[in-house]
C-alpha positions in Angstrom: 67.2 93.4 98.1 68.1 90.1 96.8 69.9 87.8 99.6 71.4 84.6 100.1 69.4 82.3 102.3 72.9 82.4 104.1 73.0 86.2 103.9 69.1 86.0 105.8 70.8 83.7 108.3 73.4 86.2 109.1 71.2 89.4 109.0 69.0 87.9 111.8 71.1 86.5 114.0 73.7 89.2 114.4 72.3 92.3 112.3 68.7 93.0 112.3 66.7 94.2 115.3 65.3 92.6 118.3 62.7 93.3 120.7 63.0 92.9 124.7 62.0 89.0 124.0 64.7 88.8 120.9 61.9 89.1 118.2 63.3 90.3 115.0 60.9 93.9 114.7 63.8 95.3 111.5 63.8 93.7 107.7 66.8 93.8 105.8 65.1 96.8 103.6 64.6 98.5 106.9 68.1 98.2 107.9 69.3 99.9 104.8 66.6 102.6 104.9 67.9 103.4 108.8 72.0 103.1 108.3 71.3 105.1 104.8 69.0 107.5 106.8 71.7 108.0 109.7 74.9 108.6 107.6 72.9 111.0 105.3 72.1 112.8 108.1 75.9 114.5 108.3 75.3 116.6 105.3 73.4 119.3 107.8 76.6 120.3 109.1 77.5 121.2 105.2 74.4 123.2 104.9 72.7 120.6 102.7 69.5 121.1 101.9 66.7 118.6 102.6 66.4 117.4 99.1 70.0 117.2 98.4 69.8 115.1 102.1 67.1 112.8 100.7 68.6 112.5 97.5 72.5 111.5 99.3 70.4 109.0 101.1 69.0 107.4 98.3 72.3 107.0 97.2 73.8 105.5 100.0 70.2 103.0 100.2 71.2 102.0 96.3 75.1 100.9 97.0 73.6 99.3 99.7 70.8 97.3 98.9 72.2 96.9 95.2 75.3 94.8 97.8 78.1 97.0 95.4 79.5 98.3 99.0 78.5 97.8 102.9 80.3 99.5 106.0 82.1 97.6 108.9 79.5 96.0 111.1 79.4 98.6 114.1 77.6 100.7 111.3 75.4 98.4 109.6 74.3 97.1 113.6 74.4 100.8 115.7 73.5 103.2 113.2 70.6 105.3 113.5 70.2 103.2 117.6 70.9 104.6 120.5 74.4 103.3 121.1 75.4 104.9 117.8 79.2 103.2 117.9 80.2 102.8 114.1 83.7 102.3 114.1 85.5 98.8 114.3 89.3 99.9 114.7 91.1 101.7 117.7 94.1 101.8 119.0 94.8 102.9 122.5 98.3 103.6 124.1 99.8 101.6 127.0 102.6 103.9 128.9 104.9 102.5 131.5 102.4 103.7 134.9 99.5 101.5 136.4 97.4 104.6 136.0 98.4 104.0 132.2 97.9 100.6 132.0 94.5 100.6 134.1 93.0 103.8 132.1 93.3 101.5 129.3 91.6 98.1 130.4 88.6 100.7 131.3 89.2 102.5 127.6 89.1 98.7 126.4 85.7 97.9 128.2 84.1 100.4 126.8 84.9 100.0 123.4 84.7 96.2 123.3 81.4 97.1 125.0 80.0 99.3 122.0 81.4 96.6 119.1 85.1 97.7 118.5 88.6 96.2 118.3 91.8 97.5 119.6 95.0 97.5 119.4 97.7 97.9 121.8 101.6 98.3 121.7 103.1 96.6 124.7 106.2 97.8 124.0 106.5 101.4 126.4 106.5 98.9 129.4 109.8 98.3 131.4 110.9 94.3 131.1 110.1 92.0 133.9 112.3 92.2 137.1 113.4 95.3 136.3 112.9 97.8 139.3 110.0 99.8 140.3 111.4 102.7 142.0 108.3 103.8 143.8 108.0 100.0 145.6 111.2 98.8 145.1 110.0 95.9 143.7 110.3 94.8 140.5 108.1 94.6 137.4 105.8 91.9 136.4 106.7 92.8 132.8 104.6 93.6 129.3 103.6 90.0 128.9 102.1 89.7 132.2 99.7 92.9 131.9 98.1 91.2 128.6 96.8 89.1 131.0 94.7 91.7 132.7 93.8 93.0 129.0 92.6 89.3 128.1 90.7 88.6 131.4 89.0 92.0 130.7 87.6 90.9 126.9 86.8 87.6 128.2 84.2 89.1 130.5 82.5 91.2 128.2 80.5 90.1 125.2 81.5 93.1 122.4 77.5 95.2 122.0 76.5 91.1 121.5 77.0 91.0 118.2 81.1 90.6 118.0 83.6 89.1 120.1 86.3 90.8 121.8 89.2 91.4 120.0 92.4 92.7 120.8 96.1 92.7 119.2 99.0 92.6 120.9 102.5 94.0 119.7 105.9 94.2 121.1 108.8 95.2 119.5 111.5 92.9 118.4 114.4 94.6 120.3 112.2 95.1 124.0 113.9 92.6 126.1 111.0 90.3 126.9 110.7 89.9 123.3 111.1 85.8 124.0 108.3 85.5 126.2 106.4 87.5 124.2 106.6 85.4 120.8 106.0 82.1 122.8 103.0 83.6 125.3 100.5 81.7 123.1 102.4 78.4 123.0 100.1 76.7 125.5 96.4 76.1 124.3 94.0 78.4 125.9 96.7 81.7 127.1 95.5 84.5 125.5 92.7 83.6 123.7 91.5 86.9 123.0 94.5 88.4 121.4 96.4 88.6 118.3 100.0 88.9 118.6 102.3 90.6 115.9 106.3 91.2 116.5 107.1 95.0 115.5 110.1 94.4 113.5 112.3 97.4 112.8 114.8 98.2 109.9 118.0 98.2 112.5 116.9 94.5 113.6 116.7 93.7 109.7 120.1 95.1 109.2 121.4 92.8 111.8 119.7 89.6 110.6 121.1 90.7 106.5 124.4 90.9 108.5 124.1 87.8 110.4 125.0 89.9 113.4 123.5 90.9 117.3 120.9 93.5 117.3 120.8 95.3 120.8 117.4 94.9 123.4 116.8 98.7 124.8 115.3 99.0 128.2 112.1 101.4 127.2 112.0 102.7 130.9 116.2 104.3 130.2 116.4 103.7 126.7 119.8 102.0 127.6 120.7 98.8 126.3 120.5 96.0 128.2 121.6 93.3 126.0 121.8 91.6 122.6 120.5 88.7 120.8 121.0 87.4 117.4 118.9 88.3 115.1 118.8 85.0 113.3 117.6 83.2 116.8 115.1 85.8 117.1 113.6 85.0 113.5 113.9 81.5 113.8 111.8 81.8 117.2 109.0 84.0 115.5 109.1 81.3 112.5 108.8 78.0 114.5 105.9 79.6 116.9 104.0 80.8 113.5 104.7 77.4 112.1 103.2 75.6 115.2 100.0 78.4 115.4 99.6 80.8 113.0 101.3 83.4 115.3 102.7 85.6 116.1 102.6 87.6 112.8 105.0 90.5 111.9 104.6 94.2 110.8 107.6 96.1 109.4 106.9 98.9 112.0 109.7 101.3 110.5 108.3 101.1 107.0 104.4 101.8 108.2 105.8 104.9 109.6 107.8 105.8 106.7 104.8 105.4 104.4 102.3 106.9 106.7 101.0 110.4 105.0 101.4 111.8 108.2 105.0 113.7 109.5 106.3 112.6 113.3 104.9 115.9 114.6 101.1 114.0 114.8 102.7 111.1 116.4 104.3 108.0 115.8 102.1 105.1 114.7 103.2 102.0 116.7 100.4 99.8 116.8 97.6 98.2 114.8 93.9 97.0 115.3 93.1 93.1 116.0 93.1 92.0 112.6 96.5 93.9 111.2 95.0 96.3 108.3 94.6 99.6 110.0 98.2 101.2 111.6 96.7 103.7 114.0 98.3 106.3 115.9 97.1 106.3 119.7 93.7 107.5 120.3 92.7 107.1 117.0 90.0 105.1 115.0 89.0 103.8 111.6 85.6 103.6 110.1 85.8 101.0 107.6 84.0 99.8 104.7 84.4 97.6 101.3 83.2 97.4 97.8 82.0 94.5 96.1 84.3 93.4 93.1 81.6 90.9 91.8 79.0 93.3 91.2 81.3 95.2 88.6 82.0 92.3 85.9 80.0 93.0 82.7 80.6 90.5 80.1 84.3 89.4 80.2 85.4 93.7 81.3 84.9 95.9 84.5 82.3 98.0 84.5 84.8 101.0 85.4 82.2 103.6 85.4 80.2 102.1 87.7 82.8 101.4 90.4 83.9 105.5 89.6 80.4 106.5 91.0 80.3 104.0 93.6 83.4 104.8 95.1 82.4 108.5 95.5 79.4 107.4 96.8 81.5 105.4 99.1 84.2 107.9 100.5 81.3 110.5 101.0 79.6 107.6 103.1 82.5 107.2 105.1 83.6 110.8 106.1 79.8 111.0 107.1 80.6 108.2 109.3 83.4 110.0 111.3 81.2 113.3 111.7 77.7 111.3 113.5 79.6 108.5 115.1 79.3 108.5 118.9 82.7 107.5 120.1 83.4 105.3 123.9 86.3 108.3 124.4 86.1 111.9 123.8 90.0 111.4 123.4 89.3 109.3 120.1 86.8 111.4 119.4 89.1 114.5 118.8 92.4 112.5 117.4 89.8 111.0 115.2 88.6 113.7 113.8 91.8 115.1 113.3 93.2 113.4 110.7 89.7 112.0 109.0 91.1 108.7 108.5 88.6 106.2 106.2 89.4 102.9 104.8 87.5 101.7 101.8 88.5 98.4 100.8 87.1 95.2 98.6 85.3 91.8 98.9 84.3 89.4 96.2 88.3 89.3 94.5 88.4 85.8 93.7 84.5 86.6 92.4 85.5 88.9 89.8 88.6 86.7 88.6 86.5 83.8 88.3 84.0 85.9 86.2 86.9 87.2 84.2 88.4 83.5 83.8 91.3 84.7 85.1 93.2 82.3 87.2 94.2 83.4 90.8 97.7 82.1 90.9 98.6 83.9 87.9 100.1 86.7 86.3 97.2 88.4 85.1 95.8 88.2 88.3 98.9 90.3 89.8 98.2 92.5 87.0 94.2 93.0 87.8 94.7 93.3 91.6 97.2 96.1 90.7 95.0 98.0 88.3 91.9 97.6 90.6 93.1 98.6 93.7 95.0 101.5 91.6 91.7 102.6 90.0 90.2 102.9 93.6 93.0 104.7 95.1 92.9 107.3 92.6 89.1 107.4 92.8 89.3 107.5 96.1 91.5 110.4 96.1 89.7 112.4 93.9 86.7 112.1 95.9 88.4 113.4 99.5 89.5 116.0 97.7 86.2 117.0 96.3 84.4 116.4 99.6 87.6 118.9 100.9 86.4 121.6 98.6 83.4 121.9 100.2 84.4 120.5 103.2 87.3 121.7 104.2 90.5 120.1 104.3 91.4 117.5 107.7 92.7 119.9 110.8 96.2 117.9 110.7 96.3 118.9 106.6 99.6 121.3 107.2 101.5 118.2 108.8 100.6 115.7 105.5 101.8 114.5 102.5 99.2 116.3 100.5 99.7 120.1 101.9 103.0 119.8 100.2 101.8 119.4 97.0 98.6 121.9 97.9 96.2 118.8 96.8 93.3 119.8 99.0 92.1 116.6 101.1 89.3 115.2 103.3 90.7 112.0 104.6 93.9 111.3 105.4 93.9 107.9 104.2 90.8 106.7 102.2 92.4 102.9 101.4 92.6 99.8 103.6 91.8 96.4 102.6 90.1 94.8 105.8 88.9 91.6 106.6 85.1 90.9 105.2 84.1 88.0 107.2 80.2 89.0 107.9 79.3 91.5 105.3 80.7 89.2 102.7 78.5 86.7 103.7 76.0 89.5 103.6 76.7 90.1 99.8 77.4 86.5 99.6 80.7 87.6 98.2 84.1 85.8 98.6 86.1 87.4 101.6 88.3 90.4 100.8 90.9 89.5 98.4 91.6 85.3 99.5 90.9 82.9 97.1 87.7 80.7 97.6 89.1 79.2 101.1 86.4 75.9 100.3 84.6 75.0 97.1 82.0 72.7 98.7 81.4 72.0 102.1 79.0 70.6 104.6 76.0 73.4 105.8 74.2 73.1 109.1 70.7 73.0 108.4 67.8 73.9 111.3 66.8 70.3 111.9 70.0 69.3 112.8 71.5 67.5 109.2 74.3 68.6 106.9 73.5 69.5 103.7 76.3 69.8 100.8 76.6 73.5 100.0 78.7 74.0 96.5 80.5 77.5 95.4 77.8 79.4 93.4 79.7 79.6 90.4 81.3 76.5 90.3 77.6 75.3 90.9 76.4 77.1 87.4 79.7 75.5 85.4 79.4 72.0 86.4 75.7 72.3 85.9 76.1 74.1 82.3 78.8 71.6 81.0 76.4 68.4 82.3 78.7 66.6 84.9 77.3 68.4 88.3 75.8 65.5 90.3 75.6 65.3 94.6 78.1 62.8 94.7 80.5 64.8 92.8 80.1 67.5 95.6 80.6 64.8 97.8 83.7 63.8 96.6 84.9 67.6 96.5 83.6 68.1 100.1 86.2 64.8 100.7 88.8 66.4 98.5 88.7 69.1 101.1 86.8 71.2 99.2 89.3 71.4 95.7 89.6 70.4 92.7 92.6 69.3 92.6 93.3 65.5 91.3 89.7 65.3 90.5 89.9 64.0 87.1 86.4 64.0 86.2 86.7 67.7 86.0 87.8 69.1 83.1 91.4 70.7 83.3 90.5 74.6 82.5 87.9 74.6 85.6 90.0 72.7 87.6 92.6 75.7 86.9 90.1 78.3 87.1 88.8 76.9 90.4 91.5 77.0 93.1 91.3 77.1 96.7 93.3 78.8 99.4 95.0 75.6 99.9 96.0 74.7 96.0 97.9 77.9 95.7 101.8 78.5 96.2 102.5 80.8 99.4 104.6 83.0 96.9 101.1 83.4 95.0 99.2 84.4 97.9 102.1 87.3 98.5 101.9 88.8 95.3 98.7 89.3 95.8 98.9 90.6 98.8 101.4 92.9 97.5 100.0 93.9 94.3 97.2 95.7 96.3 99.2 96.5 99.2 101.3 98.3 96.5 97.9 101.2 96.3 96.6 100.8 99.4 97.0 104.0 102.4 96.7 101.6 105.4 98.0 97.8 104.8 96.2 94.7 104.2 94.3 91.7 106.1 95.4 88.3 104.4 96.5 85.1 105.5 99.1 83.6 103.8 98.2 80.0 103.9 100.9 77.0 104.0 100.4 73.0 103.7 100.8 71.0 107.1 104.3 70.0 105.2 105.4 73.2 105.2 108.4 73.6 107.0 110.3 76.7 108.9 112.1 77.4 106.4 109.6 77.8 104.6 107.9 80.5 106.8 111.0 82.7 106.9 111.4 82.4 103.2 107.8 84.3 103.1 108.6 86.5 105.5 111.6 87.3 103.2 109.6 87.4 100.2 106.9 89.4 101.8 109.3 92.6 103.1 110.9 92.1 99.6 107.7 93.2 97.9 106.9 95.9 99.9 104.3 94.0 102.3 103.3 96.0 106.0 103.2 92.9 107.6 102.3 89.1 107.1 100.4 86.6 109.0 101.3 83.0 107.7 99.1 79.8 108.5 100.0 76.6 108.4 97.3 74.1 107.5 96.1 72.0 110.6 98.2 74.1 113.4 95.5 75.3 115.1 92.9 72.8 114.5 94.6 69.1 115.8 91.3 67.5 117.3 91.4 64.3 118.8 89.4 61.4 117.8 87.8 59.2 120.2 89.8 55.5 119.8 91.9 54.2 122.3 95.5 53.1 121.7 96.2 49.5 122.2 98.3 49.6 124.6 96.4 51.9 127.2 93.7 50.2 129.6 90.2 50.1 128.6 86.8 49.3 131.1 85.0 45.9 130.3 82.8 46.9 128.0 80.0 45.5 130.6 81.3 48.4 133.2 80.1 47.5 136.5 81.1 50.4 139.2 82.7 48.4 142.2 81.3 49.4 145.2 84.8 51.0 146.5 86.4 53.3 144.4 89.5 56.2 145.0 89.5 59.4 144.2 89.9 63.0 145.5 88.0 66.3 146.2 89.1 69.9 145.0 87.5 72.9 146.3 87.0 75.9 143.7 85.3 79.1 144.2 83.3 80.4 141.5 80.5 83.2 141.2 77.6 80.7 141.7 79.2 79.7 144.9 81.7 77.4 146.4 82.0 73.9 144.6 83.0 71.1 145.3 84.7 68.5 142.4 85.2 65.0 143.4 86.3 62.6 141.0 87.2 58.7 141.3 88.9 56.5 139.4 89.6 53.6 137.8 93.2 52.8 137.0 94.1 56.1 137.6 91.9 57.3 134.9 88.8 59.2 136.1 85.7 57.6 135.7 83.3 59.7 137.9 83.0 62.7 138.5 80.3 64.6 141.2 80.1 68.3 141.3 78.2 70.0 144.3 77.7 73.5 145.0 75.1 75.5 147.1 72.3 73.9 149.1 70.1 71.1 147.6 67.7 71.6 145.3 68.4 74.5 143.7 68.9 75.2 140.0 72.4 75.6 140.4 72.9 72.5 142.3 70.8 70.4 140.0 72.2 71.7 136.9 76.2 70.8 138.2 74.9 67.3 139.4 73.2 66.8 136.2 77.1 68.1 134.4 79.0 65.9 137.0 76.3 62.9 135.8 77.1 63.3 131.9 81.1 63.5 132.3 80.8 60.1 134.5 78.5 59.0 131.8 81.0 59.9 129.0 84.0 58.8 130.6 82.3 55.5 131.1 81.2 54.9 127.6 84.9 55.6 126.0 85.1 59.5 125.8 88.7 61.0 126.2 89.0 63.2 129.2 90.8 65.7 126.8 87.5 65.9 124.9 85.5 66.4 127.9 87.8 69.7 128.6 87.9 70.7 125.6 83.8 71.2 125.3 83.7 72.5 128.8 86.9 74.7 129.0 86.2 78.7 129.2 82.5 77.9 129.0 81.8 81.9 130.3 79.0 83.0 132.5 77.9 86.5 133.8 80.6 86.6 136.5 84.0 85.4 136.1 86.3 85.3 139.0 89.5 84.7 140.1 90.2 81.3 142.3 93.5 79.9 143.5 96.2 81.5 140.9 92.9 80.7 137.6 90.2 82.6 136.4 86.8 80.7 137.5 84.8 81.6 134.2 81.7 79.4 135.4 80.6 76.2 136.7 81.3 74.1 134.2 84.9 75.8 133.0 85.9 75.4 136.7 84.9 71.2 136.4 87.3 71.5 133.1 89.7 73.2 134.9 90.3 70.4 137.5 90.1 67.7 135.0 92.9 69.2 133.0 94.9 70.0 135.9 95.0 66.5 137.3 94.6 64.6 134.4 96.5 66.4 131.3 99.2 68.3 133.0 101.0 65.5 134.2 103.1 64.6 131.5 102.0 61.2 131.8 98.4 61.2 130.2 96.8 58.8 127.9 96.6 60.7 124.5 94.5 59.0 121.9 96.0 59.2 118.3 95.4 62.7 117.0 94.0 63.9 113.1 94.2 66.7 111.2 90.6 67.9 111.4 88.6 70.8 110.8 87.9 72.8 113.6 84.0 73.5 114.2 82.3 76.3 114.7 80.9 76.8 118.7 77.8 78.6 117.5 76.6 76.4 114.3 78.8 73.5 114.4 79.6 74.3 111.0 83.8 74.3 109.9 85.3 77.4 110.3 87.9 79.0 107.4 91.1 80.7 108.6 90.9 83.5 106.6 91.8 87.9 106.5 93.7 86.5 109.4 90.8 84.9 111.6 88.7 82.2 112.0 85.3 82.3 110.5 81.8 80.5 110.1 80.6 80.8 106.3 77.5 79.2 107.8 76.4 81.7 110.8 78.5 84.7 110.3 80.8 84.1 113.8 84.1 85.6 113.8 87.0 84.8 116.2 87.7 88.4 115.7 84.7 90.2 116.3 
């Protein structure tokens, strides 16, 4: 195999495997050899005989190895091991009991435990303070249960290798639809979901209309009230403009174009990242081929792609048949309907090998006949596999038994988000444009490194002008081209970024594969900082125009404000020869956590803290010593300039084995619980001293390296660490 340093990095810190003492005992060959070995293995329920099982798993070791495609990461990491969890999409239904609702925070466990996602539609739950017949009381409401959901993913690191990841999705017309769009409006609530508005054709009518749309008690079905429909928009616009979220899917039209008639069910959520409409109980194996590898000159090497593809969907149905699934539930409703998503990676690779620009029309026009290529391949090869096969159980209910087309999958298409294995294949991520074209790398010893875009590494060598401080200057330029004049015009064109490119251009791309994809598609649709809210509605117009599923818009800098350390004029700074009098004021907050009871006490100066000492348990022990030594290096910061806002920020949801509940918060360690009293005292107030804030970019916790909000998340290019799992 031939890898990227970056795709080594990757590999052994997330992929390859460990001994008891975390030694890497697997090479990257060895890897292949075992996922390839695994998946072949399926063909013995087809009476396959052991050459035509050695020779399928040569072929899966080729695409492989050769980077043209790679499955989702459960498979590459759990494949041929004992866990043996390969699929990264689920959804799981929430029905208006606690038995309901508590069946699936354990359903969640477990499959955030074995390296999946899930999805969950809030929307069966009756509205806050309506009644609870069986208590008369009155319920908590749908936005108040996430809560549990998100407390339960915090606690458990997903198999070790992903994060918990959840999405969350009401419809537009439950009545706590407000408080739903809004429940990520302060920093920090619900950190471990994604939130999308299910927006229905009726509430579409309205808003066309300029008219109310009615909110329907799920518990009754009776209506309970109405809101405008242009309120309602505007609210999901300004809360995407501020964040990024929530997003929207056009919940009527998935069901109308899903293959599958009502009598299977009624699809009415999606995994975390968007892509993958599920019905409930259901999974999706997942996996993408690599654009880049199919450029041959200045044409697509169609044939190729033809027999990888095959090679693909044969890979995938294997998947669903030796895949050891967290719920014998999703095991059956999985295996019902077959569904497999084979999508792409390395887009903005193979237009830049083309010379096709990305914001153009012959980009439209090569999305459309790519993706079209794949579905029919994709098709053709479900159908063969169903020959031999045998069709999917839920056949007589589909699309295809209609037209007698015999079929093994009942979707084959999705295009998902690529974050690791695209840094595996070193391969730009699903179908976004190059989101940086040169950026700072961590290095081991600590220094950044300038790290350029392959390809645009080659062409400014090959024409003569590449130099380090032209990198430089592009890593200043925030990673574009744009307005660099000592570029030449047709690589400046050739060369965009994420950020260069209309929002309208990032839609029709979107929709130009959407247009021959099954599922839907991961993408963010990224926006300037100027952007306004109109803005956002007009590309959530645009995007339901052209047949999109749903649409996740970002706004450059919404999520990533950081605060530098200078102090306004105005506010009071300590001589700059502090001296601590021998008096000072302060309080002490008591805070259970799992390590014990702590104590916080924290003086100040001014009414700004300036010391802070954190007890807990008896003296010397390694607890103790450990929060002294945290309560010594706050005072020590907060002494020497640092903004108590930065101090919470690096300490806040720090997690350790035990999280626990303490006075109304979650206690997720010692050092979270210090944060916790610092911000309450000191930033919730209304009165505290902010310094000036920058747009920055945010920084990756594992590397330090920036992370890229792209397919919908934030990623590291650097380490492979995904917000999303």
């Amino acid at each position: 195999m031939r890898l990227s340093e970056n795709a080594l990095i990757v590999l052994k810190s997330r992929y390859l495997q460990k001994d008891s003492d975390g030694n890497i005992i697997e090479t990257p060959e060895q890897l292949i050899e075992r996922v390839a070995k695994a998946i072949a293995k399926a063909d013995e329920n087809y009476s396959a005989t052991k050459e035509e099982i050695e020779k399928t798993t040569n072929e899966f070791m080729d695409v492989m190895s050769e980077l043209k495609f790679l499955p989702n990461t459960p498979t590459l990491v759990n494949a041929g091991r004992p866990l043996g969890q390969l699929s990264a999409c689920f959804v799981l239904p929430i029905n208006d009991s606690m038995d309901s609702i508590f069946d699936a925070v354990k359903a969640t466990a477990l499959i955030h435990k074995s390296g999946g996602g899930t999805g969950f539609s809030f929307s069966r739950l009756r509205p806050k303070n309506d009644i609870v017949s069986s208590t008369m009381g009155v319920s908590s409401g749908p936005v108040s249960f996430m809560k549990v959901f998100d407390c339960a993913t915090e606690a458990i690191k997903q198999g070790g290798v992903r994060r918990g990841a959840n999405m969350g999705i009401l419809r537009v017309d439950h009545p706590d639809i407000l408080d739903f769009i809004h429940c990520k409006d302060k920093e920090g609530e619900f950190s471990n979901f994604n939130i999308s508005v299910a927006i229905t054709n009726k509430f579409l009518d309205a808003l066309k209309n300029d008219e109310e749309y009615e909110l329907i008690n799920p518990r009754n079905k009776e209506v309970v009230g109405k809101l405008k429909a242009s309120f309602v928009w505007d609210e999901i616009a300004k809360s995407a403009h501020k964040s990024g979220e929530p997003g929207i899917i056009f919940i009527d039209r998935i069901n109308e174009k899903h293959p599958l008639s009502k009598e299977v069910g009624e699809i009415e959520s999606t995994n975390p990242c968007g892509e993958q409409p599920l019905l409930p109980f259901e999974s999706c194996n997942l996996g993408s081929i690599n654009l880049g590898k199919f450029v041959k000159g200045k044409s697509i090497d169609w044939d190729n792609l033809k027999k990888t593809v095959f090679t693909a969907v044969h890979f995938l149905d294997n998947v669903i048949d030796v895949n050891i699934y967290p719920l014998k539930k999703i095991e059956e409703n999985t295996k019902k309907n077959r569904k497999v998503g084979l999508g792409v990676m390395g887009f903005a690779d193979m237009l830049i090998d083309l010379g096709i620009p990305y914001d153009s029309k012959e980009a439209i026009k090569l999305a459309e006949d790519v993706m079209c290529f794949i579905q029919k391949i994709s098709k053709e090869a479900s159908s063969e596999l169903a020959k031999k096969r045998g069709n999917f159980p839920n056949y007589k209910y589909s699309i295809y038994s209609k037209e007698n087309i015999p079929m093994r999958n009942a979707t084959t298409t999705t295009i998902a988000p690529t974050g690791s294995i695209s840094m595996i294949a070193d391969a730009s991520s699903g179908i976004e444009p190059i989101f940086a074209l040169a950026y700072y790398k961590q290095v081991l010893d600590g220094k950044r490194l300038p790290y350029v875009y392959e390809r645009l590494f080659n062409v400014l060598k090959d024409r003569g002008i590449y130099t380090e401080k032209l990198a430089e200057r592009i890593i200043d330029n925030r990673g574009s081209l744009k307005g660099i004049e000592e570029i030449p015009e047709d690589i400046r064109k050739l060369f965009v970024t994420a950020m260069d490119i209309t929002y309208k251009a990032h839609i029709d791309i979107q929709a130009a594969f959407q247009k021959y994809t099954d599922n839907a598609v991961s993408k963010t649709i990224n926006m300037p900082n100027s952007a306004t809210v109109v803005d956002v509605k007009e590309a959530y117009n645009y995007a339901y125009k052209n047949g999109l599923k749903g649409i996740t818009v970002y706004r450059d800098g919404s999520r990533q404000e950081q605060v530098l350390v200078v102090a306004k004029k105005e506010e009071k700074k300590l001589p700059e020869n502090f001296t601590r009098p021998v008096v000072l004021n302060g309080f002490t907050e008591k805070v259970k956590t799992s390590r014990g009871t702590l104590y916080v006490t924290i003086n100040t100066v001014n009414d700004d803290p300036i010391e802070v000492f954190a007890n807990i348990g008896k003296s010397g022990g390694d607890i103790s010593a450990l929060s002294e030594a945290i309560g010594r290096l706050i005072s020590i910061a907060l002494q020497n300039g640092v903004h108590v806002k930065n101090i919470v920020n690096t300490l806040i949801s720090i997690t350790g084995a035990q999280p626990i509940w303490s006075n109304g918060r979650l206690i997720k360690s010692v050092p979270d619980a210090i944060a916790q009293v610092l911000r309450d005292h000191f930033l919730r107030n209304g009165n505290e001293k902010e310094p000036p804030k920058v747009i920055a970019g945010e920084e990756c916790p594992e590397c330090g390296s920036p992370l890229e909000i792209v397919e919908g998340c934030a990623v590291c290019r650097n380490c492979g660490y995904s917000r999303c799992g």
